[in-house]
N, C-alpha and C positions, 0 to 999 in steps of 0.2 A: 457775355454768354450766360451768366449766371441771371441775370437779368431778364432774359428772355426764358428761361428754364423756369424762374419763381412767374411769369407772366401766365404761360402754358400751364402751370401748373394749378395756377387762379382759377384761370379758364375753366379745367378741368373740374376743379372742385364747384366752380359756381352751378357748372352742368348739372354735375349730378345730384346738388342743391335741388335747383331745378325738377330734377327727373322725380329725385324722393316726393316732392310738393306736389307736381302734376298727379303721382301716383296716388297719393293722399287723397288728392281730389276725387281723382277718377272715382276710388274706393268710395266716398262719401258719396258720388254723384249718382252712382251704382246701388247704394241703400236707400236711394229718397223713395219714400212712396207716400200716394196721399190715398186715404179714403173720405169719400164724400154721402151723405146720405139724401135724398132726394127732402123737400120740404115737410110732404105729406108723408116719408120714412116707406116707404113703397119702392123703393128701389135704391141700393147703394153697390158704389164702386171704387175701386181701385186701380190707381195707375202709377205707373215706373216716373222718374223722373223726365223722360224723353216720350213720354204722354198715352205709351202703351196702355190698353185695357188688361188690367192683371186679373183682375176681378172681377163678377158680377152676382150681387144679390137682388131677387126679385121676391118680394113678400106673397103668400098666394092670394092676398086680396088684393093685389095689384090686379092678378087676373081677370076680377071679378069686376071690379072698379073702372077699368079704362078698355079702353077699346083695344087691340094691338098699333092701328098708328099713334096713338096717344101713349104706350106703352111704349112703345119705338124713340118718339119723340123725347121721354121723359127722359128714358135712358141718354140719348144726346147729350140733352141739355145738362142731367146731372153729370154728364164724364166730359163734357168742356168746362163746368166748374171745378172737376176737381183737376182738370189739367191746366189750368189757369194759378191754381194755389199750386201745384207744385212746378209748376215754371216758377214761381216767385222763391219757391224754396231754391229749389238748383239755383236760382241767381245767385243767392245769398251764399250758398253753400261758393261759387265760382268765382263771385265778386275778386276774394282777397288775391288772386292771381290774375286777373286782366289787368289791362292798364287803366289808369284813374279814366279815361274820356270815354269807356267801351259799357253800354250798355247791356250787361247780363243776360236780361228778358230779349230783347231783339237778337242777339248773339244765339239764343238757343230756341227762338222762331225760325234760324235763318235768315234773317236781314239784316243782321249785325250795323253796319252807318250806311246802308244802302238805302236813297232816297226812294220815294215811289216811282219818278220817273223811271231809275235804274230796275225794281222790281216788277216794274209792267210788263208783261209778254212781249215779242216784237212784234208788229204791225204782219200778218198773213203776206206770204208773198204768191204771187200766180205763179206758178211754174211756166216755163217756155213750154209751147209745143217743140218737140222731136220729133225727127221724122225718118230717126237712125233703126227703128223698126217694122215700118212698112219700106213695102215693094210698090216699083212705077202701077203697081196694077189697082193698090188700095191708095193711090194718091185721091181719088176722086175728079181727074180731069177729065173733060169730055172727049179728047183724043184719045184716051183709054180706052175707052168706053165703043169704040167702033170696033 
């Protein structure tokens, strides 16, 4: 009995091992932020670890300089670069708690070991006609219809 009481008791403490680590993470996953500045420094941003826009700075000769979709676009491209560096942060930050085979970056895209086939949409399906909302009168038959 005693034996099984120091087992449980194992258990118990590895848990909440466990628990304190996750919450460490969580806490450090929770402070990542990146900023990024655009090339030409006309626009920079800010994002959470989980790829939120925190931020946005736009210089006022961005104004003058680009057009708005050009301005639109910069803004894109500079906030997937800098959600791109801070996915690789959160990795780093998460790594020491996955298991050795589990990729970080795909784990916190969502794809975690899911092949492409598994990630494809499923193929459109056509729905049946019903016909549990019309009446003999909207069937469209020509007996109807006299």
């Amino acid at each position: 009995m005693a034996e099984h009481r120091a087992q449980v008791e194992d258990l118990i403490a590895g848990y909440r091992r466990s628990r304190e680590q996750l919450g460490a993470v969580q806490r450090r996953l929770a402070a990542v932020r990146e900023t990024m500045t655009s090339d030409d420094g006309l626009v920079a941003v800010t994002v959470s670890s989980s790829g939120a826009l925190l931020g946005l700075e736009i210089a006022e000769a961005a104004y003058r300089a680009l057009r708005p979709a050009e301005l639109a676009a910069l803004i894109v491209r500079t906030t997937a670069d800098a959600t791109a560096k801070v996915t690789r942060v959160a990795g780093e930050v998460l790594a020491p708690v996955l298991p050795s085979d589990t990729d970080p970056d795909a784990l916190l895209r969502g794809t975690a070991d899911l092949s492409a086939a598994e990630l494809a949409p499923p193929p459109a399906v056509e729905p049946e006609e019903t016909f549990e909302d019309r009446t003999w009168m909207q069937s469209g038959s020509t007996r109807d219809a006299r």
